[in-house]
N, C-alpha and C positions, 0 to 999 in steps of 0.2 A: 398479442397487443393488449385486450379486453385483460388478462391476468396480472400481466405488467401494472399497470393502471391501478386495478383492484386490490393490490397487494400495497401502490405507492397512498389508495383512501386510508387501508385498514389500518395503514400502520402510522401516517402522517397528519390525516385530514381529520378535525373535530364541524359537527358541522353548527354547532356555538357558537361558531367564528362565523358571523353573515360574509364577510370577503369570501372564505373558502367553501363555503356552500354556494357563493355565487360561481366559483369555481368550478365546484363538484357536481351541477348542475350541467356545465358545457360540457366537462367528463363525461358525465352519463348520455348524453345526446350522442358522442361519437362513439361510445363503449354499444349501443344500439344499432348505429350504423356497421360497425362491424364485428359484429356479433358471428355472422356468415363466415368473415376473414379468418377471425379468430380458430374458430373451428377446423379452418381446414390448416392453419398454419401447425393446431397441434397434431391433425391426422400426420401432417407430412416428418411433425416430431416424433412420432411415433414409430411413425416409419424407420426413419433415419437411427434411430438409436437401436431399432430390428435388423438392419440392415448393419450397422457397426458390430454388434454382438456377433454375427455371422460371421465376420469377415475375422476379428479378434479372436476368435472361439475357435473356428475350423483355417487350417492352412489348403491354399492350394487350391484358392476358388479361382474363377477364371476373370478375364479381363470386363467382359459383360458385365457382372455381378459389381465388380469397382467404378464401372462406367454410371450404374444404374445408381450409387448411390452419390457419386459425382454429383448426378444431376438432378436428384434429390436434393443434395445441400445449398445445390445452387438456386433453387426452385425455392427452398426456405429461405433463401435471402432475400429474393424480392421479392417474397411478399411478405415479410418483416420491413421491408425498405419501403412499400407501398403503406402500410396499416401506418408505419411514420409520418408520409408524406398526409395522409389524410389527416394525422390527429395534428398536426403542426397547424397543419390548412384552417382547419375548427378553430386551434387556441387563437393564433393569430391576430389581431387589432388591423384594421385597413391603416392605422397611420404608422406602423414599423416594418420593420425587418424581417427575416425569419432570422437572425441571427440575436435580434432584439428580443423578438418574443422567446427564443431560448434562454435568453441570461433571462429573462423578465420572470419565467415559467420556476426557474431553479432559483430565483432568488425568492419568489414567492412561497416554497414551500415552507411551511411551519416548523420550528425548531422543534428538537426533542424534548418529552417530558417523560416524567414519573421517572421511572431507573436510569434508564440511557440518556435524561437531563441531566440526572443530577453526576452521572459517572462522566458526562461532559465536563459539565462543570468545574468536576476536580480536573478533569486534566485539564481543563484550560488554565486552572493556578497552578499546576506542574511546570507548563510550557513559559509563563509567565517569569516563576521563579529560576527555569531553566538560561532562559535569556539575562533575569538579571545574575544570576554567578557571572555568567560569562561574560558580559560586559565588565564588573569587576573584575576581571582577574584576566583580561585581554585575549581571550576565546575568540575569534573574529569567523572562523570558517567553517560554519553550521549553515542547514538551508533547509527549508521543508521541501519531503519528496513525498510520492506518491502519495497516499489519500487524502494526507495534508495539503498536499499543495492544492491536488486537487479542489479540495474543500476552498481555499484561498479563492482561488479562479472564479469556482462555478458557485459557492454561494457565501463566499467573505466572511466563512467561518467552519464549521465543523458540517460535513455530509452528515445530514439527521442522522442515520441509522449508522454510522460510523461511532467506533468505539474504542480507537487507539490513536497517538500520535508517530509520524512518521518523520527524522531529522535525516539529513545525509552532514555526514562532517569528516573532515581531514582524518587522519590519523594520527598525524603528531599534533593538533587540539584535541580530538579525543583523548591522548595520553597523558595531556597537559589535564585534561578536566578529571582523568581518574586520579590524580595523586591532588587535588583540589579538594575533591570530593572525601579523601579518605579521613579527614579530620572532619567533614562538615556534621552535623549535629543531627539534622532533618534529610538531605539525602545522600544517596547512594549510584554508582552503577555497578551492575549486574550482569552475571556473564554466566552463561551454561553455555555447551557444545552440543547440537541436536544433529542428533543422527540420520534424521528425516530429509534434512536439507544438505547435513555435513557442513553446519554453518556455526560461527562465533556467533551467538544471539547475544546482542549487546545491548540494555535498556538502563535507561535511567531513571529512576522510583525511590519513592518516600521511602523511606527507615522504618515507618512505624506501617505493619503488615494491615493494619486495620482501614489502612486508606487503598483504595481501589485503582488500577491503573497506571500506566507507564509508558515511556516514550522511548520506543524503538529507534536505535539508535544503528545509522549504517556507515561503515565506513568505507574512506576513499584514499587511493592512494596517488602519488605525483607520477606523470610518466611523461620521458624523452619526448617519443612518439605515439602521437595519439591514435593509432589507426588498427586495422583488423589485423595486422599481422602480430601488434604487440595483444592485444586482448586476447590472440590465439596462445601467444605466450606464456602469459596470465593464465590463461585455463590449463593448462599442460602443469605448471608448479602447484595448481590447483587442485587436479588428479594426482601427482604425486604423493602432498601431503595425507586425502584419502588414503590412496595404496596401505601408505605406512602405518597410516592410525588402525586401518581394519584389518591391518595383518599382525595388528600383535593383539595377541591374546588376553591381556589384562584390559585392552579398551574395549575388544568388542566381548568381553564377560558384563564390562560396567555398563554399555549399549545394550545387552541382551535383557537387561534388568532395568533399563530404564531409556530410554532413546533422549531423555536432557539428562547430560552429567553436567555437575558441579565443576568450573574450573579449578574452584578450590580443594576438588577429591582428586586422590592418586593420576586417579585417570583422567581428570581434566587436563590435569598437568604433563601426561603423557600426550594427549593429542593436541595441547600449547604447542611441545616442544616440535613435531611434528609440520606442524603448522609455518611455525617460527623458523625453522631450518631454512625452511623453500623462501619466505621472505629473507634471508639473508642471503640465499642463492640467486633471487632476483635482485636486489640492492650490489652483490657484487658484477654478474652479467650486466647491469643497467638496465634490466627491463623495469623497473620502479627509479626513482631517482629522489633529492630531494628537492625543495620549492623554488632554489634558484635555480636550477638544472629543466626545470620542469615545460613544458610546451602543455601538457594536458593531464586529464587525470582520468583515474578509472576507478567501475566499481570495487572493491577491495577483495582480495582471491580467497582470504578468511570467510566474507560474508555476501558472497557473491549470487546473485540471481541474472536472468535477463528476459521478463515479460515479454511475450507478442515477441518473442527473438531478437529485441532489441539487444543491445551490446553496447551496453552503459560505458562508455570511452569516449570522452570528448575532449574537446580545443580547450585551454584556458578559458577564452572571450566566451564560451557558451555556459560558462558558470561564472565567472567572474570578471568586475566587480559585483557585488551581490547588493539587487534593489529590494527594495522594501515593498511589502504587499500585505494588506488588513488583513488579521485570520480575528475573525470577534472582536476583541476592544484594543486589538495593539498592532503595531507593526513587525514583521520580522525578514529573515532575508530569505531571498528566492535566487535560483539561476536565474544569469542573465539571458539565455534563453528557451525559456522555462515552458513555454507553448510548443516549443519542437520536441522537449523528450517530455511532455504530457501525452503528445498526440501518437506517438512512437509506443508509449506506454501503455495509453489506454483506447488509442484512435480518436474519434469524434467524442471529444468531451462534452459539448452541451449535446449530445443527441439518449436521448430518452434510456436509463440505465439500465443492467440489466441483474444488478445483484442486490436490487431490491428484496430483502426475502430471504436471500442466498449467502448474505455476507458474511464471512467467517467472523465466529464471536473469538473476540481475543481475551475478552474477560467475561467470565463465566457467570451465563444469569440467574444461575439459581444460589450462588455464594453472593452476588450482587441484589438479590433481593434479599438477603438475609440478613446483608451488612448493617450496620450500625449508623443510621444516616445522621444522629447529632454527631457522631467525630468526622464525619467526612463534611459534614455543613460550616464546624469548628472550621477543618484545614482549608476550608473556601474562601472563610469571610477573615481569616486571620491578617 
């Protein structure tokens, strides 16, 4: 808990700011109190990931050995659930909520500065610019997911330490915005195939390389039937398309040399076609359909994940019509029920983070401190 905490001062809190040192002040009071907790919550991480290594390392340990770290794991959760309950107890105000003082706590943290401000910054004129194409040009079926949205929710704008944008969108708007896009002057989107995921990495980003960052871009597809049986579906055209790409030899030469191929190299276009086959095989089965046909939609079997084992398939009404929710100075569109697949996604969204510290850098900080900040201050204020 004490580390959590100490990682969210080092990297968030200035204590200049008399608010946040009055803050940093209650911090420190219960980073005191459990000081004790703290301690033993790491013995028991210590443990635990001795006790993993064992089990991952050697086969054929016995049921005792898996029991013991069962209850290990379990041991480490309440008392990360308890070191919670007490720092909430501290923040807490006698005249709210605990559900108050949560939004209260994450709205209160400090925006980002120095690099990861200012590489906000641009992305938030990306996202800007992003919305208006596509209001132009009648794009309607775009919505922020994951740590976008998040960010929307829990602090009505960008997770400080967050440094990429996340869209989910149709795939016949997305199709619509690439041939949009291939005359525009200022942006692009962007496709490599990565081998690590076996995913269409689809992002949407400036033309001119000198500007930092880009919006991940996911796509979804229309489906009959919304339920486990079709997403099992989904996943089976899914492994297919694999199969084929890594059974021929000219893609997994281009993968053994670089795990992002170029769509636009030989072998991107080899593992398009691959891809593309199994979507035509589900477009004739009906396991995808199109918008009129549609009862729900699913994550897209191109670029398909599913966090916490979620199984990103839902009803029409759980995404659409798409409301509007502040991300920093504008509105944009969210699922219509955007609290169920956050909670699905990431669990207890206002409860105290845990990849503070951890978060994977999607744009690389030592190319981001070397950038050029008058052209990206230029593409800000333009």
């Amino acid at each position: 808990m004490a580390s959590v905490v100490r990682r969210m001062r080092e990297k968030l809190f200035w204590p200049s700011e008399r608010s946040m040192q009055r803050l940093m002040d209650r911090v420190d009071d219960l980073e005191r109190e459990n000081n004790s907790l703290g301690e033993a919550l790491k013995q028991q991480e210590s443990m635990l990931c001795e006790f993993r290594d064992v089990i991952y390392g050697v086969r054929g340990l016995g049921e005792d050995t898996r029991n013991l770290v069962d209850t290990v794991h379990r041991m480490q959760i309440a008392e990360k659930s308890k070191a919670d309950i007490r720092f909430w107890a501290q923040y807490r105000r006698p005249d709210e909520t605990s559900l108050d003082a949560r939004k209260r706590f994450f709205l209160d943290l400090p925006k980002a500065e120095d690099d990861i401000g200012l590489l906000q910054a641009a992305l938030n004129r990306m996202l800007n610019d992003f919305a208006d194409i596509c209001n132009a040009n009648n794009i309607t079926q775009y919505w922020l997911v994951g740590g976008t949205l998040l960010g929307a929710v829990r602090h009505h704008g960008f997770i400080p330490w967050d440094d990429d944008l996340d869209l989910g969108i149709m795939r016949d708007d997305l199709e619509r915005l690439e041939q949009v896009l291939a005359s525009n002057p200022d942006y692009q989107v962007t496709v490599v195939w990565d081998r690590i995921m076996h995913c269409r990495q689809v992002r949407f980003a400036p033309r001119d390389p000198r500007v930092p960052g880009f919006v991940d871009l996911f796509p979804f597809d229309w489906v009959r039937t919304p339920d486990h049986d079709t997403f099992l579906k989904v996943q089976e055209h899914r492994r297919a398309a694999i199969e084929a790409s890594e059974a021929d030899e000219r893609i997994r030469a281009a993968w053994d040399e670089n795990v992002y191929v170029s769509a636009d190299s030989e072998a991107g276009t080899l593992i398009a076609k691959a891809f593309d086959d199994q979507l035509a095989k589900m477009r004739e089965t009906g396991v995808v359909c199109s918008r009129q046909e549609a009862c729900g939609i699913v994550r897209a079997y191109d670029n398909m994940d599913h966090p916490s084992g979620f199984e990103w398939i839902s009803a029409i009404d759980d995404i659409f019509p798409l409301p509007l929710m502040h991300f920093e100075n504008r509105t944009y569109p969210v699922p219509a029920n955007h609290m169920y697949l956050l909670g699905h996604a990431y669990g207890d969204v206002f409860s105290l983070p845990d990849d503070i510290g951890l978060h994977f850098e999607h744009v690389d900080r030592h190319a981001l401190a070397e950038a050029d900040v008058n052209i990206i201050r230029e593409y800000i204020e333009r």
